[in-house]
C-alpha positions as a Markdown table, in Angstrom:
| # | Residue | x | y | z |
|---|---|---|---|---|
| 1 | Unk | 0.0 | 0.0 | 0.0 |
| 2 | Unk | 1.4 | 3.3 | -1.1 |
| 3 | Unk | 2.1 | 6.1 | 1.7 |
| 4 | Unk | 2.3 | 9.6 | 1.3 |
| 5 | Unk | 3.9 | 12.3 | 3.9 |
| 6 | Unk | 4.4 | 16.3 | 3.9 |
| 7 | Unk | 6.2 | 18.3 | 5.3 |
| 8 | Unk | 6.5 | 22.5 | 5.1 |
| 9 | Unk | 9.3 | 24.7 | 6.9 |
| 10 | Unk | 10.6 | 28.3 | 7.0 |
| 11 | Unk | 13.7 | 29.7 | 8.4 |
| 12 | Unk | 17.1 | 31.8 | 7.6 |
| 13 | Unk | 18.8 | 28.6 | 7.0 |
| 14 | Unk | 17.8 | 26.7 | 4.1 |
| 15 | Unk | 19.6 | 23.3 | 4.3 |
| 16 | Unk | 17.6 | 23.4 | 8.3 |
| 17 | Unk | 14.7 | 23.8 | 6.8 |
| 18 | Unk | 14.9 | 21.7 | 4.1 |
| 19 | Unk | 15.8 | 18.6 | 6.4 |
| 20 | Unk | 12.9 | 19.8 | 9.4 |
| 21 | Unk | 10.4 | 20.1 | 5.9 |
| 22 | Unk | 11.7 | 16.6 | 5.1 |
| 23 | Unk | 11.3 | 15.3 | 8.6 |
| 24 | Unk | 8.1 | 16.3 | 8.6 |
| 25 | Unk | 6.6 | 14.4 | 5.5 |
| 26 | Unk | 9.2 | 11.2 | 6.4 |
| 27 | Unk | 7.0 | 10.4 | 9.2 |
| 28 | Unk | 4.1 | 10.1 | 7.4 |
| 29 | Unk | 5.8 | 7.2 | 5.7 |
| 30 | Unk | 6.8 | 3.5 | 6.9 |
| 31 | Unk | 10.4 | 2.5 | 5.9 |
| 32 | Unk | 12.6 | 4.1 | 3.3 |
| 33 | Unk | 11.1 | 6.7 | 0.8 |
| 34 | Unk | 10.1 | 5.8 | -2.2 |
| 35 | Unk | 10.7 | 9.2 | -3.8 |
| 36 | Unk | 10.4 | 13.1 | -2.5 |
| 37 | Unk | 8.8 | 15.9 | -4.5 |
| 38 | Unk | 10.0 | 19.6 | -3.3 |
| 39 | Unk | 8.6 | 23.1 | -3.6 |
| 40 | Unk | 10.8 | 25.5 | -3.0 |
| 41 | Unk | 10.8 | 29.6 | -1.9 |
| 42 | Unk | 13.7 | 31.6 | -4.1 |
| 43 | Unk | 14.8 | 33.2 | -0.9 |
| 44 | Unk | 16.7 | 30.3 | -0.3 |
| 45 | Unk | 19.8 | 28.3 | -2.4 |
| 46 | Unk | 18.2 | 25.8 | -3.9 |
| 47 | Unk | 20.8 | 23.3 | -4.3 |
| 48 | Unk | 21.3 | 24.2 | -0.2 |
| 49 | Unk | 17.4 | 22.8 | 0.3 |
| 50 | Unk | 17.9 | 20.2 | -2.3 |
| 51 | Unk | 21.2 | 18.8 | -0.3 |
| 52 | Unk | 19.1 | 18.8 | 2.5 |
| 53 | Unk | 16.2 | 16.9 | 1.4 |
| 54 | Unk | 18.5 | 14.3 | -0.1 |
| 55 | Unk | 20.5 | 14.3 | 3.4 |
| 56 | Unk | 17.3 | 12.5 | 4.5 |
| 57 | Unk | 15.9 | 10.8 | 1.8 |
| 58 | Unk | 19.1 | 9.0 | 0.0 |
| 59 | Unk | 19.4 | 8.4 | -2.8 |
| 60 | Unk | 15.6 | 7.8 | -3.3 |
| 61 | Unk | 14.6 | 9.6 | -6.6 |
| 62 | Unk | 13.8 | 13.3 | -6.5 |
| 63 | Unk | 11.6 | 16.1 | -8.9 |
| 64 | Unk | 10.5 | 19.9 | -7.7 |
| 65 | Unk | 10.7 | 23.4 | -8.1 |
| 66 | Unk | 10.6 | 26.9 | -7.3 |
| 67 | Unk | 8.2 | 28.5 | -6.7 |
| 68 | Unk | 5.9 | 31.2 | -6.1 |
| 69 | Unk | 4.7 | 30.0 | -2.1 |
| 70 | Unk | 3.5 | 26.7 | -0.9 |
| 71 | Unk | 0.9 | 24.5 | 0.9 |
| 72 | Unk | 0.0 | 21.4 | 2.1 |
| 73 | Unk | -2.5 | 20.1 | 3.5 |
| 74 | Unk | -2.0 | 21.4 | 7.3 |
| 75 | Unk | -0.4 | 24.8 | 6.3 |
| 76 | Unk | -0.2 | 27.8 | 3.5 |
| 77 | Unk | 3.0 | 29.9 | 3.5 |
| 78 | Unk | 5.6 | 31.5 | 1.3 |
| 79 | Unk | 9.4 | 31.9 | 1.5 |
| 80 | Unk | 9.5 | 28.2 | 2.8 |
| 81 | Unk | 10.8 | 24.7 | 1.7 |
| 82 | Unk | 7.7 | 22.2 | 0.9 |
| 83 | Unk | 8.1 | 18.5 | 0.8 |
| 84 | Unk | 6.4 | 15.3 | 0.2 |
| 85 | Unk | 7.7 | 11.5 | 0.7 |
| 86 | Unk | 6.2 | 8.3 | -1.0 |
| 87 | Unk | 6.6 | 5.2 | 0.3 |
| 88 | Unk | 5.5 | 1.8 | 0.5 |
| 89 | Unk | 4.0 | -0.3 | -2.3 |
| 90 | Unk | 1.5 | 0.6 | -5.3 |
| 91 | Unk | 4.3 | 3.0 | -6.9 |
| 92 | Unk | 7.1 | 3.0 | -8.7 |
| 93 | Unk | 9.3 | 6.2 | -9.3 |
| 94 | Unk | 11.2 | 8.1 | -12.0 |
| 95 | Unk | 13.0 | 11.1 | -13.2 |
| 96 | Unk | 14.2 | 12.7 | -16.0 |
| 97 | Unk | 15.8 | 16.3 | -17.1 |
| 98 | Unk | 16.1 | 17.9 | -20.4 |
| 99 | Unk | 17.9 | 21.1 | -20.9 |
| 100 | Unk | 17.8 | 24.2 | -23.5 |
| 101 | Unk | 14.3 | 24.5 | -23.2 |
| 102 | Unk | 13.8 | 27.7 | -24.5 |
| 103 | Unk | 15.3 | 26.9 | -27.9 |
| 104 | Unk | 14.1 | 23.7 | -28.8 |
| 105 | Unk | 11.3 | 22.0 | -26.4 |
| 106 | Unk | 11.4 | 19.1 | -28.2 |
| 107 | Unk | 14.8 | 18.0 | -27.6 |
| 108 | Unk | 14.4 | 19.0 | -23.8 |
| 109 | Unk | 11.1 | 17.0 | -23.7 |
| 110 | Unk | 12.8 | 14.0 | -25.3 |
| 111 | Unk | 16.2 | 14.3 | -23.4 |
| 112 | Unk | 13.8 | 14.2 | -19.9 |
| 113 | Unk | 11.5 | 10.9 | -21.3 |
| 114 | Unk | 14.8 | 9.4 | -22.2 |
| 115 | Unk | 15.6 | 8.1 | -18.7 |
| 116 | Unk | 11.9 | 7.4 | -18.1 |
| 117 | Unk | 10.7 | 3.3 | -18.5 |
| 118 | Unk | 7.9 | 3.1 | -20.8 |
| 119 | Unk | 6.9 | -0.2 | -18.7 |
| 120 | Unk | 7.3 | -1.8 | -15.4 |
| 121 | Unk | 6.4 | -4.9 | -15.1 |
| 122 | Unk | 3.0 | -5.3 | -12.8 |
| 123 | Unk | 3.1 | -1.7 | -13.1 |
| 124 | Unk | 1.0 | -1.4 | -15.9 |
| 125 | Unk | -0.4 | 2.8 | -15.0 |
| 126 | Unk | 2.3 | 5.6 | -16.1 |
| 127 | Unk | 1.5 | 8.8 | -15.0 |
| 128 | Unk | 3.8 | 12.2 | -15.1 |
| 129 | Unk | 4.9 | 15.4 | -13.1 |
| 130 | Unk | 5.5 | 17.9 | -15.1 |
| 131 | Unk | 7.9 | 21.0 | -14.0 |
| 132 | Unk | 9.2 | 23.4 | -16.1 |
| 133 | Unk | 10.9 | 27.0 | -16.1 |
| 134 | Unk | 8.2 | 29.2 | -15.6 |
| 135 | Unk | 10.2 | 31.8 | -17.7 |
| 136 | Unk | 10.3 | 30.1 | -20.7 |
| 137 | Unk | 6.8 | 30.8 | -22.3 |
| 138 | Unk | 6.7 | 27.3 | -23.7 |
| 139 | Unk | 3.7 | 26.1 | -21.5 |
| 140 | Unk | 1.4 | 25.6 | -24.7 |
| 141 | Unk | 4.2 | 24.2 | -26.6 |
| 142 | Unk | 5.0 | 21.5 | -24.1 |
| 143 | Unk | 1.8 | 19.9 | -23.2 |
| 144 | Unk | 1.8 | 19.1 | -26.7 |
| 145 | Unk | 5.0 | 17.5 | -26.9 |
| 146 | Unk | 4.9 | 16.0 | -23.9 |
| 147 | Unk | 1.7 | 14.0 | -25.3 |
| 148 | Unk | 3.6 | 13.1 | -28.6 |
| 149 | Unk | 6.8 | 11.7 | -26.4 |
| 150 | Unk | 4.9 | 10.4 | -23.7 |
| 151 | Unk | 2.8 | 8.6 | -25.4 |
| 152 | Unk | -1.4 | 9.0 | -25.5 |
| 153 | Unk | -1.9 | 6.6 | -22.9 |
| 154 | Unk | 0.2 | 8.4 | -19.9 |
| 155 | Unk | -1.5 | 10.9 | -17.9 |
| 156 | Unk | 0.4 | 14.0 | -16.5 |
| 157 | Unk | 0.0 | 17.0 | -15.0 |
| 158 | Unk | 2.2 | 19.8 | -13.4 |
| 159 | Unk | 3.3 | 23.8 | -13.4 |
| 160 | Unk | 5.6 | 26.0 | -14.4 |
| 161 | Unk | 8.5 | 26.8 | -11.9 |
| 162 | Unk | 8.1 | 30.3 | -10.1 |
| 163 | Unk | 10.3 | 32.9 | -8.2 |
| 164 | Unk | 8.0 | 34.4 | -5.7 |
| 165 | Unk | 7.2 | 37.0 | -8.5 |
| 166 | Unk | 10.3 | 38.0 | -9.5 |
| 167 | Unk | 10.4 | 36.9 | -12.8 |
| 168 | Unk | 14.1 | 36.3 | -12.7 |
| 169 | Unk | 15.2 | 33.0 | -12.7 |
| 170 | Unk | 12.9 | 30.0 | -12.0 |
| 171 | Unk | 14.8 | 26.1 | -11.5 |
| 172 | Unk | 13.4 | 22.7 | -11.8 |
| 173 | Unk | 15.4 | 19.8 | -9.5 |
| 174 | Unk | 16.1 | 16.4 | -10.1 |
| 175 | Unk | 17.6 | 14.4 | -7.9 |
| 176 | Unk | 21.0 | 15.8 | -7.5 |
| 177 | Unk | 20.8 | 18.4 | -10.1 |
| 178 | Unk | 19.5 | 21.9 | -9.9 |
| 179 | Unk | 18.5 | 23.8 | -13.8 |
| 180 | Unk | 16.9 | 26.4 | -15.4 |
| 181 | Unk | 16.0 | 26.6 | -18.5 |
| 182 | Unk | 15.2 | 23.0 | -18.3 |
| 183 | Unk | 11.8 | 20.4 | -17.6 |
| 184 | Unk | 11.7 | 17.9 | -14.8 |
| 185 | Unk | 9.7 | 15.0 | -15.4 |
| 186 | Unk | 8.5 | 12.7 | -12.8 |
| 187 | Unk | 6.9 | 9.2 | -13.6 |
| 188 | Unk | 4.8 | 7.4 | -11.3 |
| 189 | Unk | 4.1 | 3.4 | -12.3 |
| 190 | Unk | 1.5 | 2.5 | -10.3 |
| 191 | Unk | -0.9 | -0.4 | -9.9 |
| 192 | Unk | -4.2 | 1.9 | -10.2 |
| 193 | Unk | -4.4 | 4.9 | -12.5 |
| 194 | Unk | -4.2 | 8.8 | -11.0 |
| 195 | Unk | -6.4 | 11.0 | -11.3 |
| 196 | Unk | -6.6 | 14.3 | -12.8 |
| 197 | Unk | -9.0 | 17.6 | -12.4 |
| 198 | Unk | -9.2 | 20.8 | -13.9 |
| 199 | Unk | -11.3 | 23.9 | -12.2 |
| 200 | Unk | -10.9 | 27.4 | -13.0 |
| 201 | Unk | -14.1 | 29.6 | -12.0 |
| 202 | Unk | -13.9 | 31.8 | -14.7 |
| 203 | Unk | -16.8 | 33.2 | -17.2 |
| 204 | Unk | -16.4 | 35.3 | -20.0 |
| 205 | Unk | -17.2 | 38.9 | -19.9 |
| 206 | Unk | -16.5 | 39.7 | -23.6 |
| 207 | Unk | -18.3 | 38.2 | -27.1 |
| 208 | Unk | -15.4 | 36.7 | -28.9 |
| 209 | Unk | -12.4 | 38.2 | -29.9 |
| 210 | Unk | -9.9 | 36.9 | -32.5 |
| 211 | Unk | -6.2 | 37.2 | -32.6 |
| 212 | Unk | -5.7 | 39.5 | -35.7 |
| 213 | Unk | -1.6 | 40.5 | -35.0 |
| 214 | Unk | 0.4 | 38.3 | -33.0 |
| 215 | Unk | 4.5 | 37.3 | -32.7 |
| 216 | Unk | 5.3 | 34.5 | -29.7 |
| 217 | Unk | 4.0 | 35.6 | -26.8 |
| 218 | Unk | 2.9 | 39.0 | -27.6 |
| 219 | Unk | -0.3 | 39.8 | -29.1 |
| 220 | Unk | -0.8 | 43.2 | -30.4 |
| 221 | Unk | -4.1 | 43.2 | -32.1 |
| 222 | Unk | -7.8 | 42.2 | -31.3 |
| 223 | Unk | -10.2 | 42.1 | -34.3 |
| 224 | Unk | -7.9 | 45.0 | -35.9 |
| 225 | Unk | -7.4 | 46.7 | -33.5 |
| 226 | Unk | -4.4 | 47.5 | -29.9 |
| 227 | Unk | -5.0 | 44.5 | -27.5 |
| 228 | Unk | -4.7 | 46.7 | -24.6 |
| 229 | Unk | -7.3 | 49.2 | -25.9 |
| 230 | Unk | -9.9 | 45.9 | -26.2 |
| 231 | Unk | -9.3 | 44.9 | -23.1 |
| 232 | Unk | -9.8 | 48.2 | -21.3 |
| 233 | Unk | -13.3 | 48.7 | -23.0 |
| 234 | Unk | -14.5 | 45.5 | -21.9 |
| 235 | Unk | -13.1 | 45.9 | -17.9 |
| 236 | Unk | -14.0 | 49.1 | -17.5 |
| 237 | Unk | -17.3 | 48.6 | -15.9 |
| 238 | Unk | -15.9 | 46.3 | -13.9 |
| 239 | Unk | -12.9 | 48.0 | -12.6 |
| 240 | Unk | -14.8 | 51.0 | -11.5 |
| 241 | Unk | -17.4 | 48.7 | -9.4 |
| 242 | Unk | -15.0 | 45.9 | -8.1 |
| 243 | Unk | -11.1 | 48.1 | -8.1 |
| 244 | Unk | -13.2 | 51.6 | -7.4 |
| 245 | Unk | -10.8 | 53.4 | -10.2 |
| 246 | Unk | -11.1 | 54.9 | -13.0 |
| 247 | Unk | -9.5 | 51.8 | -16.5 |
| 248 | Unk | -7.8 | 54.8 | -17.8 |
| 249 | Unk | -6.0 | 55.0 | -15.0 |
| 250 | Unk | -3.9 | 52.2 | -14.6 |
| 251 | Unk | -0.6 | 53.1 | -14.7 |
| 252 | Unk | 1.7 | 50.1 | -15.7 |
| 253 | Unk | 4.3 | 49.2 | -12.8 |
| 254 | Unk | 1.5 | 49.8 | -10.3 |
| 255 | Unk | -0.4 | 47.3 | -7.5 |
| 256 | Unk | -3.7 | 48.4 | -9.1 |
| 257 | Unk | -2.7 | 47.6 | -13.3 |
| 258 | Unk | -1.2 | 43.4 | -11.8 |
| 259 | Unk | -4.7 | 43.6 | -10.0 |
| 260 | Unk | -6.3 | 44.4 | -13.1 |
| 261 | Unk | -4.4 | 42.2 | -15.3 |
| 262 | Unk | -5.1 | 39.2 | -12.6 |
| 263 | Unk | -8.4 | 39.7 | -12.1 |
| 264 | Unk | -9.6 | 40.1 | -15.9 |
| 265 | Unk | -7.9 | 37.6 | -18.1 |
| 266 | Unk | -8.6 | 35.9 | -21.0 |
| 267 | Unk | -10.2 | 32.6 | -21.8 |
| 268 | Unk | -9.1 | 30.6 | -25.2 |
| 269 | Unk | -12.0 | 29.0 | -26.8 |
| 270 | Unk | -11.9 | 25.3 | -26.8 |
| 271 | Unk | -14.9 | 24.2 | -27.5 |
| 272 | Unk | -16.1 | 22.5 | -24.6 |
| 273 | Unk | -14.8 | 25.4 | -22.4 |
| 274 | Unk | -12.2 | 27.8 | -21.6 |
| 275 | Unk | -8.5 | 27.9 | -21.1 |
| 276 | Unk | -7.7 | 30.4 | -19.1 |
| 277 | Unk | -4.7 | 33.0 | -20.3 |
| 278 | Unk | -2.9 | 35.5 | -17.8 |
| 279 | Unk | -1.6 | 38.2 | -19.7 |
| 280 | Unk | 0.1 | 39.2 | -16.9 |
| 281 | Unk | 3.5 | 40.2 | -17.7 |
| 282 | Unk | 2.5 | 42.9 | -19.6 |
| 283 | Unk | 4.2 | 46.4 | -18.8 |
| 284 | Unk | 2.8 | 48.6 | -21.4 |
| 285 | Unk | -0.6 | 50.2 | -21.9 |
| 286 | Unk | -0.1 | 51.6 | -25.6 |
| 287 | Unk | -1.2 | 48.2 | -27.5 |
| 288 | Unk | 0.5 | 44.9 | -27.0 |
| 289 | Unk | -0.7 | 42.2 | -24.4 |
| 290 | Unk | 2.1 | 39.8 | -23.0 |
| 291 | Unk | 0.8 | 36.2 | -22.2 |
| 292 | Unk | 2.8 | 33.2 | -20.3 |
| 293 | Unk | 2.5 | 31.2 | -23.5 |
| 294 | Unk | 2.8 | 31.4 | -27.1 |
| 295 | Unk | -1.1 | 33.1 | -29.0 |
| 296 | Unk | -1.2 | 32.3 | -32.1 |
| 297 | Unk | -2.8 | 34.7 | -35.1 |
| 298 | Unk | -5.9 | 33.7 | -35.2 |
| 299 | Unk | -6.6 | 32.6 | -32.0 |
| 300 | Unk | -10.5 | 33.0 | -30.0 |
| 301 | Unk | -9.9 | 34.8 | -27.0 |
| 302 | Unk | -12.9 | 36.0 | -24.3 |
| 303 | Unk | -12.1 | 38.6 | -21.6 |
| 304 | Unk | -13.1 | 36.8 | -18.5 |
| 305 | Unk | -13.8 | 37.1 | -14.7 |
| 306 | Unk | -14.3 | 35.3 | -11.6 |
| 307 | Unk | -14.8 | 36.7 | -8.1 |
| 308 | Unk | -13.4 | 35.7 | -5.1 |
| 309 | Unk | -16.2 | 33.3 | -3.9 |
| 310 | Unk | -15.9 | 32.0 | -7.3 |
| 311 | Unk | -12.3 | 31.1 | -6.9 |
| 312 | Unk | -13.2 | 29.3 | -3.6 |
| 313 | Unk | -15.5 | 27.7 | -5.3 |
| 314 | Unk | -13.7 | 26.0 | -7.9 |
| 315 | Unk | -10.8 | 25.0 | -5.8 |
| 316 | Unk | -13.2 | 23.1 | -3.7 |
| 317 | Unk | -15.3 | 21.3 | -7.4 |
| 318 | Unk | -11.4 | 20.8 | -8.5 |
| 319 | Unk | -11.1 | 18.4 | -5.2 |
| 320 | Unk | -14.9 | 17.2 | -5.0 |
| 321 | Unk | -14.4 | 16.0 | -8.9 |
| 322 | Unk | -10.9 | 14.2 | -8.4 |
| 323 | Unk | -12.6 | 12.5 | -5.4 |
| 324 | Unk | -16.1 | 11.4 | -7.4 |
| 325 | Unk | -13.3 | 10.4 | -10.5 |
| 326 | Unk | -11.3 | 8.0 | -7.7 |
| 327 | Unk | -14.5 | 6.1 | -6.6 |
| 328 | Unk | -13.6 | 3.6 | -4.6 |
| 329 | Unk | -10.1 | 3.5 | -5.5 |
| 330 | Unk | -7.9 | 4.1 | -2.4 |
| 331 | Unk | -5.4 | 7.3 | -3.0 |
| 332 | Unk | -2.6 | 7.8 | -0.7 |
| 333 | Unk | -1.7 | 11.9 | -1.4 |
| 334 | Unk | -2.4 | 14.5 | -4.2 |
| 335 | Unk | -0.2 | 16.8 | -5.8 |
| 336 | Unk | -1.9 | 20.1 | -6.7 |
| 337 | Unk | -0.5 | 23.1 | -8.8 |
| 338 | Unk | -2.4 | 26.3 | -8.1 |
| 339 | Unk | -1.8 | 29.7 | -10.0 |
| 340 | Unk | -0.3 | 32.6 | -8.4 |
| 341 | Unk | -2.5 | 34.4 | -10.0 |
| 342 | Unk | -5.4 | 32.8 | -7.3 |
| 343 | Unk | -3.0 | 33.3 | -4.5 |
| 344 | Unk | -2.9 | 37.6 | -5.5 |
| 345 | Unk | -6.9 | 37.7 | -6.3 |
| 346 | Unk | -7.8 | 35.6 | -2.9 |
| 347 | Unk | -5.4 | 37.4 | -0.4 |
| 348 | Unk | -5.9 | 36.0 | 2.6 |
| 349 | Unk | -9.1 | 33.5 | 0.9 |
| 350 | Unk | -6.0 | 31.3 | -0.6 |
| 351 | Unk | -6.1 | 29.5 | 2.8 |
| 352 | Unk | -9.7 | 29.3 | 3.0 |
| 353 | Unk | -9.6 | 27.5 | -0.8 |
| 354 | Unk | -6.9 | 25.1 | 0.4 |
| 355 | Unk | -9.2 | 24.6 | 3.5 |
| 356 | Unk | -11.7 | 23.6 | 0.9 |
| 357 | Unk | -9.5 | 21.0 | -1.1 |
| 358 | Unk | -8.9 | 19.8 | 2.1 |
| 359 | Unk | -12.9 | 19.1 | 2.9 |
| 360 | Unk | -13.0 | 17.5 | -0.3 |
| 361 | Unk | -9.9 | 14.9 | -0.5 |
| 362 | Unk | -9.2 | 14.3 | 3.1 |
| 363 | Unk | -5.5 | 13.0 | 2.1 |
| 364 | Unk | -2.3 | 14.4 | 2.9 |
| 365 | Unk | -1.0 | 16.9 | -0.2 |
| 366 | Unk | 1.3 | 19.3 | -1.2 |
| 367 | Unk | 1.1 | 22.0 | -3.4 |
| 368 | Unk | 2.8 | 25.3 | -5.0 |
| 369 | Unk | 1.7 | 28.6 | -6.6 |
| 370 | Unk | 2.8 | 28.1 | -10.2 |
| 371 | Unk | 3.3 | 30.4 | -12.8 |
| 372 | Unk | 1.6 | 28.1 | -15.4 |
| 373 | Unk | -0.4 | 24.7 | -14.8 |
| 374 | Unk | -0.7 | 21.8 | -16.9 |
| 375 | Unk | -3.1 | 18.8 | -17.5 |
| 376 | Unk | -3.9 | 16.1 | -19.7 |
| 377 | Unk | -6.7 | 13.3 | -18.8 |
| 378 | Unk | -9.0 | 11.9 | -21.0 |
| 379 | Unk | -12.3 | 13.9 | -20.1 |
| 380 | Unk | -11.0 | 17.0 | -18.9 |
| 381 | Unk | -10.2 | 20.3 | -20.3 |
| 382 | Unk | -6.6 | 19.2 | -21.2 |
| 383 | Unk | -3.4 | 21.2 | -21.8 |
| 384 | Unk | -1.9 | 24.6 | -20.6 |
| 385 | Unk | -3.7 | 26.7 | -18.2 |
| 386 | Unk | -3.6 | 30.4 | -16.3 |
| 387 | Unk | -5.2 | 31.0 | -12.9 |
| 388 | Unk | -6.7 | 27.2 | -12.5 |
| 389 | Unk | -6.4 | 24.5 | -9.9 |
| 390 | Unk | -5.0 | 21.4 | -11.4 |
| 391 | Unk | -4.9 | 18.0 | -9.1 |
| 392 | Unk | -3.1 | 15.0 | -9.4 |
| 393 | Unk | -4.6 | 12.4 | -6.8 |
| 394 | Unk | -2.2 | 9.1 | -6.3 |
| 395 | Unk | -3.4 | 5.9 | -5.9 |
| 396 | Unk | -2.5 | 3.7 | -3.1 |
């Protein structure tokens, strides 16, 4: 029977805190761990807190992050060191790393599932953990070749490193090794398939609007005309109710123009629903829109919204749907990958949704504030989201 333990930690010293974090989440596990996943604050070294974890784990393998502040499922914090240990049957654990992201996610993508089995014996489940640098603007790009090299019949979901909004440097860890500019993929074998659920809240407030000028990540025109000047006529009304100001004037570099670039986003039309798109690190309000992810020309967009409650709300139908998916399946843990983007909209109601994943699952978890999530599960709304809960529940 698989067991899963957490652990979270702050301090000045990050190597202390990484073993105390590690301490933690070991006693929730009989015997020798399995594997450890780790969240990690920027404040500290990372290789420090990834020494530390391995100090008292072995050489038991090892995937995580850093990120933009952490949970689990007794705590909410940032600048801290989260952990979580598998252990005992059910599972089996892998890593890989590919590097050079940025200029060729295939190759990374390739280089990581390299080291990764493609079957265990009386293993027959595969299921991933994705983590990527959440600087590279390839979150788009590599859901879809993670499906090509994984294979249709593996599951996975994950986020993209953070830096506690920095936007510096975000690293992904495996084992040993610490790398930016680089994915970290995690496989679990397991005798029962994961699960996987997708919530975001969100409801357009727009008709739609199609991507008419676009390079990479930055689109510059919506049906003809400046992105920004699109997206200010359809938040006005809403920023003068909800931010009390006046659209006009949000100067960029501001509290009040992140608020307003967090709290109205954009949904891609899928379909059967929307993706949601941060546009985020935008700086400029004379015409171009900055997204996390590559927008293609041509591209459906809706402005959309989603109030506080409404976040809360989808946290909690993100667990309640991963538990109704489980059924009677037993699940040891859950990973979750939440959007930073939630964390700065809910303030002090981040705890509160956590709280509510809590209600729903009732199993140990860990989780960090991403700067991208990902998902792909047969059913759900699959691929590369903004500002959306993603859970990964694991089998016992």
């Amino acid at each position: 029977m698989a067991q899963f333990g957490t652990g979270l930690d702050r301090g000045d010293d990050g190597a202390a805190v990484a073993r105390r974090a590690t301490r933690a989440a070991l006693s929730g596990v009989d015997g020798d761990p399995a594997y450890s996943v780790v969240f990690c604050s920027s404040r500290y070294d990372y290789e420090t807190v990834v020494e530390g974890v391995r100090e008292e784990t072995g050489e038991a393998p090892l995937v995580g992050c850093s990120s933009a502040g952490e949970f689990t499922d007794r705590r909410v914090a940032d600048g801290s060191v989260a952990v979580a240990v598998g252990g005992g049957g059910g599972h089996r654990f892998f890593t890989g790393l590919g590097t050079g992201l940025r200029d060729d996610e295939t190759a990374a993508v390739r280089e990581a599932a390299g080291s990764l089995p493609t079957q265990v014996p009386d293993y027959p489940h595969r299921s991933v953990v994705n983590l990527h640098d959440g600087l590279a603007g390839k979150g788009e790009e590599l859901s879809l070749t993670c499906l090509n090299a994984l294979g249709q019949n593996v599951r996975f979901a994950g986020g993209s490193a953070g830096d506690d909004l920095n936007m510096e440097r975000t690293c992904v860890f495996r084992d040993d090794t610490v790398a930016e500019d680089a994915v970290a993929l995690g496989q679990f074998a397991s005798t029962s398939p994961p699960v996987i659920s997708v919530e975001h809240g969100h409801e357009p407030i727009s008709p739609p609007l199609t991507v008419t000028r676009a390079e990479g990540n930055t689109v510059h025109e919506l049906d003809g005309r400046p992105a920004f000047e699109v997206w200010k006529e359809h938040v006005a009304g809403r920023v003068r109710e909800e931010m009390d100001c006046h659209v006009e004037n949000l100067d960029p570099g501001t509290d009040a123009f992140a608020a307003a670039l967090t709290n109205y986003v954009f949904g891609l039309e899928t379909g059967t629903g929307l993706k949601i798109r941060w546009p985020g690190p935008t700086t400029r309000a004379d015409g171009p829109i900055e997204f996390t992810c590559s927008i293609p020309e041509g591209t459906v967009l809706r402005v959309a919204a989603s109030s506080t409650d409404e976040q809360v709300a989808s946290a909690r139908e993100a667990a309640r749907s991963a538990a109704e998916l489980a059924g009677d399946t037993d699940v040891a843990g859950a990973l979750v990958f939440d959007c930073i983007c939630r964390s700065t909209s809910l303030g002090d109601r981040f705890a509160e949704a956590v709280d509510a994943i809590d209600d729903e699952l009732g199993v140990p978890f860990i989780g960090f504030e991403t700067y991208g999530e990902m998902a792909m599960e047969r059913g759900q709304l699959s691929g590369y989201h903004n500002t959306t809960t993603v859970i990964m529940l694991l089998p016992e």
